[in-house]
KOLMAR-974100 format. One record per residue (C-alpha): residue in one letter; x negated, y, z negated. Coordinates in steps of 0.5 Angstrom, whole numbers, plus 500, padded with zeros to 3 digits. Example, Ala and Ser with C-alpha at 12.3 -4.5 7.8 and 13.67 -1.06 7.14 Angstrom:
BEGIN
A475491484 S473498486 
***
This chain:
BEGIN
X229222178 X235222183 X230218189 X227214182 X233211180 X235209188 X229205188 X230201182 X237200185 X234197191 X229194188 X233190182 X239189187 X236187194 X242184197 X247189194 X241194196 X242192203 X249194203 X248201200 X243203205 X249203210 X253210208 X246213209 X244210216 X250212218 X249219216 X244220220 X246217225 X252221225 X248228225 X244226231 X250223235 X253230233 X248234234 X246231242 X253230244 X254239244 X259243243 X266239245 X265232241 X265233234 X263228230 X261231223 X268229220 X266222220 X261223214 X266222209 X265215211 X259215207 X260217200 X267214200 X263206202 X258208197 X262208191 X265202193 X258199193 X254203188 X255207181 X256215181 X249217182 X248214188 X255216191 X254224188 X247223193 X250220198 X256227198 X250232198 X246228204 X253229207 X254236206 X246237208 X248233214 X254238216 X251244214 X245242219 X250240225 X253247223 X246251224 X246247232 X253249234 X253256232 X252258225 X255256218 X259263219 X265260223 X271258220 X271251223 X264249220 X266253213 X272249213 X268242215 X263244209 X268245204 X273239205 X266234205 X264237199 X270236195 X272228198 X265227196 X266230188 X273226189 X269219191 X264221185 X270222179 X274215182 X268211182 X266214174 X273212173 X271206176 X265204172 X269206165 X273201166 X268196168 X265197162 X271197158 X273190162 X265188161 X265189154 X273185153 X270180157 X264179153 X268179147 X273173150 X266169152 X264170144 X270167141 X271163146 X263159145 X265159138 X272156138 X268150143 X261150140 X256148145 X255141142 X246139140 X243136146 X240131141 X245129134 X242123130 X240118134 X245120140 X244125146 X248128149 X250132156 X257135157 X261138162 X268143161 X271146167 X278151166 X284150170 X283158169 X279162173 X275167168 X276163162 X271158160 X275153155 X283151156 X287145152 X280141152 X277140146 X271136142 X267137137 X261133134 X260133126 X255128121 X260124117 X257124109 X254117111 X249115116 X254116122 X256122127 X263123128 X266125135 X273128137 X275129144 X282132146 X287135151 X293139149 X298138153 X299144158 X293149160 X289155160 X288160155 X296158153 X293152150 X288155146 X291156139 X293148139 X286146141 X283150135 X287147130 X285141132 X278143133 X278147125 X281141122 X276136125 X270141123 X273141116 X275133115 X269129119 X264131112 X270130107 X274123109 X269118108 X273113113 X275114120 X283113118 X284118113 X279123117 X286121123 X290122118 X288129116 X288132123 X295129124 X298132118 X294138120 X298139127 X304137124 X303142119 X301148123 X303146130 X308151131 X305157128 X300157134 X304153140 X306157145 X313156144 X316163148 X312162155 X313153153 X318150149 X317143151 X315139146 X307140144 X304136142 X295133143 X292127145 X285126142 X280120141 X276120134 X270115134 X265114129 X258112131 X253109126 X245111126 X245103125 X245101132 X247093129 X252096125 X260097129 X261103132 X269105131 X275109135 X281110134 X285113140 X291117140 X294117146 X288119149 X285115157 X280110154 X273111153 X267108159 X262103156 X256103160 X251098158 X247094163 X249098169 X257095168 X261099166 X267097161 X274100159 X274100152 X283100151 X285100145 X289094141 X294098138 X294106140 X297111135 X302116138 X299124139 X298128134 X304132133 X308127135 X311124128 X308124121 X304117120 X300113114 X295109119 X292103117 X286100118 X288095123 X288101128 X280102128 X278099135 X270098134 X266095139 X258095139 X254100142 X247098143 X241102144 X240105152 X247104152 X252110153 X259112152 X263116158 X269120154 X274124159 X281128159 X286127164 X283133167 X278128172 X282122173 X288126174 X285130180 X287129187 X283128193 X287133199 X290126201 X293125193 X289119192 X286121184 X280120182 X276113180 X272115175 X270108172 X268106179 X264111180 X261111174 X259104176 X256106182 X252112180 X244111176 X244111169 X237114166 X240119162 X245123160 X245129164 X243125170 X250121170 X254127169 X251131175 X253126179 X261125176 X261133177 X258133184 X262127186 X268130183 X268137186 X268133192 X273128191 X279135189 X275138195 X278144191 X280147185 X282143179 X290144177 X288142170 X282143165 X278138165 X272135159 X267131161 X262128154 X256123156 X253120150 X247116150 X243112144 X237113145 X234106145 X231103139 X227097137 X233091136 X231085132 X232078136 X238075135 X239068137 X245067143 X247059140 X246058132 X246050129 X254052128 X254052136 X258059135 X256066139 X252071135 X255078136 X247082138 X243083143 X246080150 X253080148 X259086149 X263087143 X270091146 X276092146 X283088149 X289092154 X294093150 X299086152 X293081153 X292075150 X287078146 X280075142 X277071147 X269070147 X265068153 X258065153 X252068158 X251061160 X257058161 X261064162 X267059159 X273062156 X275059149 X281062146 X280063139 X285058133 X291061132 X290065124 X282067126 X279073123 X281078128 X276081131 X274084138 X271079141 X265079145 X264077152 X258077156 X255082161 X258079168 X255078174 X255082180 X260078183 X264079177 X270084177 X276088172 X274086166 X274077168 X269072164 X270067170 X265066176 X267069183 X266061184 X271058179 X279057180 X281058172 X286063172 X283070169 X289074168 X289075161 X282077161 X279082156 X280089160 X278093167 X270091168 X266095173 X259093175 X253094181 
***
């Protein structure tokens, strides 16, 4: 049964196995050395070096099976140099066998303890995966890939947070998050947020007053759960929450709470959504928000949203440069979600060269692509449609905002003062246009109140 359970082991751990044959190469090749070297070298003290390295490398059993074959080993050198009768030999005998009992009972400590840290760490992952629920890969007409990293080593969830939930209407609702601070220190902040969204994003039939009740929420419990022993700064959550419609006609919807601004990707250019009128963090201040504090922008089938935390355009190369994000984005295929976001991981581990100092979250979401009925660029009234061919987005907040650029022209037209205030709709630029200007390369009009940071190939 002994030698039974020695192969398995070997079999179902091969490398481990590799290591564990050691302690018994060695007894053997001690007992011969031992044995042709005569009477005055004696080298069978040096068997208790295979019990003592196999219980480092296995479990009790193969340790007790490596003492026995010790002691058979000392008893056989014994019988070569003058029987088992002289004190030496007996002393030799005795003192193996107990530091081989001994190496048994500390690695049986061992293994409890592993098995209660074994059991506790699974616990830890248990709660952890039902705090930061793996979102669906496919929810209504959206796919989804995403990416958490924890600062901590160990843990699989930090201060980052998101979560996805249908609305009561044809709509998925998203949050994206990052406490400050990180590590398991932060957890207890980033479920508050996380249970308040899960309960609210059904309940609140517009995106405002599902806002509203995650900041009361925070405001409300905030210090019940924030660290505030080992952290008593401020505390306080940035967060992103958007509305995204089944109707790939109808405006998707954002409302930014102090977060990094989302990545539209449409076309193979990629564009910084910045929002008008950002509203502070959560639990920052009590506030009523307004609809004007809805950014909405158009998101078409095939095009895909890159939502982020500071974690991955805070982390710095070993030089201190951080990391480009929307450039590399811009850079990388986009055929499908789970392709780009194993580029932006491989390409930001490479960046950090290193470990990552804060948690960082990643979300690729992608519309699957769709029939879209054909909408005409330039209607009798000589004013552009926004739908196929036309970006709806967002303005950096201070710019001159409202301006609508045509394809063909790429001209910049202001809109009057008093015009319906809507995001306007810009062009997909050309290659040689950059950061976000509606002008060719070619053309001297100035650009600098462009319409926000653009990046294409």
């Amino acid at each position: 049964m002994g030698l039974r359970r020695v192969w398995d082991h070997f079999r179902e751990h091969p490398a481990g196995g590799g290591l564990v044959a050691v302690p018994f190469v060695l007894i053997v090749t001690i007992a011969v050395l031992d044995i042709y070297t005569g009477r005055d070298i004696h080298l069978g003290p040096l068997l208790v070096i295979a019990p003592a390295l196999t219980a480092s490398l296995a479990g009790p059993r193969l340790t007790a099976l490596a003492g026995v074959l010790a002691v058979t080993a000392q008893v056989l050198i014994a019988v070569f140099h003058g029987g088992l009768t002289t004190t030496n030999h007996v002393a030799q005998i005795i003192a193996l066998a107990a530091l081989s009992a001994l190496a048994v009972f500390m690695r049986c400590v061992r293994e409890r303890r592993d098995r209660a840290l074994s059991r506790a760490r699974s616990v830890a992952e248990t709660a952890q995966r039902v705090l930061l629920r793996p979102p669906p890969r496919r929810i209504g007409p959206l796919r989804v890939a995403w990416l958490y990293m924890s600062a901590e080593d160990e843990t699989e969830i930090g201060g980052d947070l998101f979560a996805f939930a249908r609305a009561a209407h044809a709509a998925t609702r998203v949050v994206i998050g990052d406490v400050r601070g990180n590590g398991l220190a932060a957890i207890g902040e980033a479920s508050l947020v996380l249970g308040a969204f899960r309960e609210g994003a059904h309940r609140y039939a517009t995106l405002p007053g599902l806002v509203a009740a995650l900041g009361d929420s925070v405001s409300r419990n905030l210090e019940d759960v924030a660290d505030t022993e080992h952290d008593p700064g401020e505390h306080f959550i940035t967060c992103l929450v958007l509305e995204i419609p089944d109707d790939a006609l109808a405006a998707a919807e954002v409302i930014n709470c102090g977060h990094p601004p989302p990545l539209l990707v449409h076309d193979q250019q990629v564009t910084v959504l910045y929002a008008r009128q950002p509203l502070p963090p959560l639990g920052v201040c009590e506030r009523t928000i307004e609809d004007d504090r809805i950014d909405p922008f158009t998101f078409e089938g095939g095009d895909m949203l890159v939502l982020y935390t500071d974690g991955v355009i805070e982390a710095r190369s070993p030089s201190g440069a951080f990391y480009p994000l929307a450039e590399r984005v811009a850079s990388f295929p986009t055929t499908n979600p789970d392709t780009l976001l194993h580029h932006i991981h491989r390409d930001l581990l490479a960046h950090i060269g290193g470990h990552l100092a804060d948690d960082a979250a990643l979300l690729v979401i992608e519309r699957t692509p769709s029939h879209r009925p054909h909408l005409t660029p330039h209607p009798p009234d000589g004013h552009p449609t926004p739908g196929r061919g036309f970006r709806s987005f967002l303005a950096r907040p201070g710019r001159t905002p409202y301006r609508t650029a045509r394809r063909d022209s790429h001209a910049v037209v202001p809109r009057a003062p008093g015009a319906d205030c809507r995001p306007y709709v810009a062009c997909a630029c050309p290659p040689s246009v950059k950061y976000g200007s509606t002008t060719p390369a070619n053309d001297s009009r100035d650009s600098s109140n462009g319409i926000g940071r653009s990046y294409s190939r």
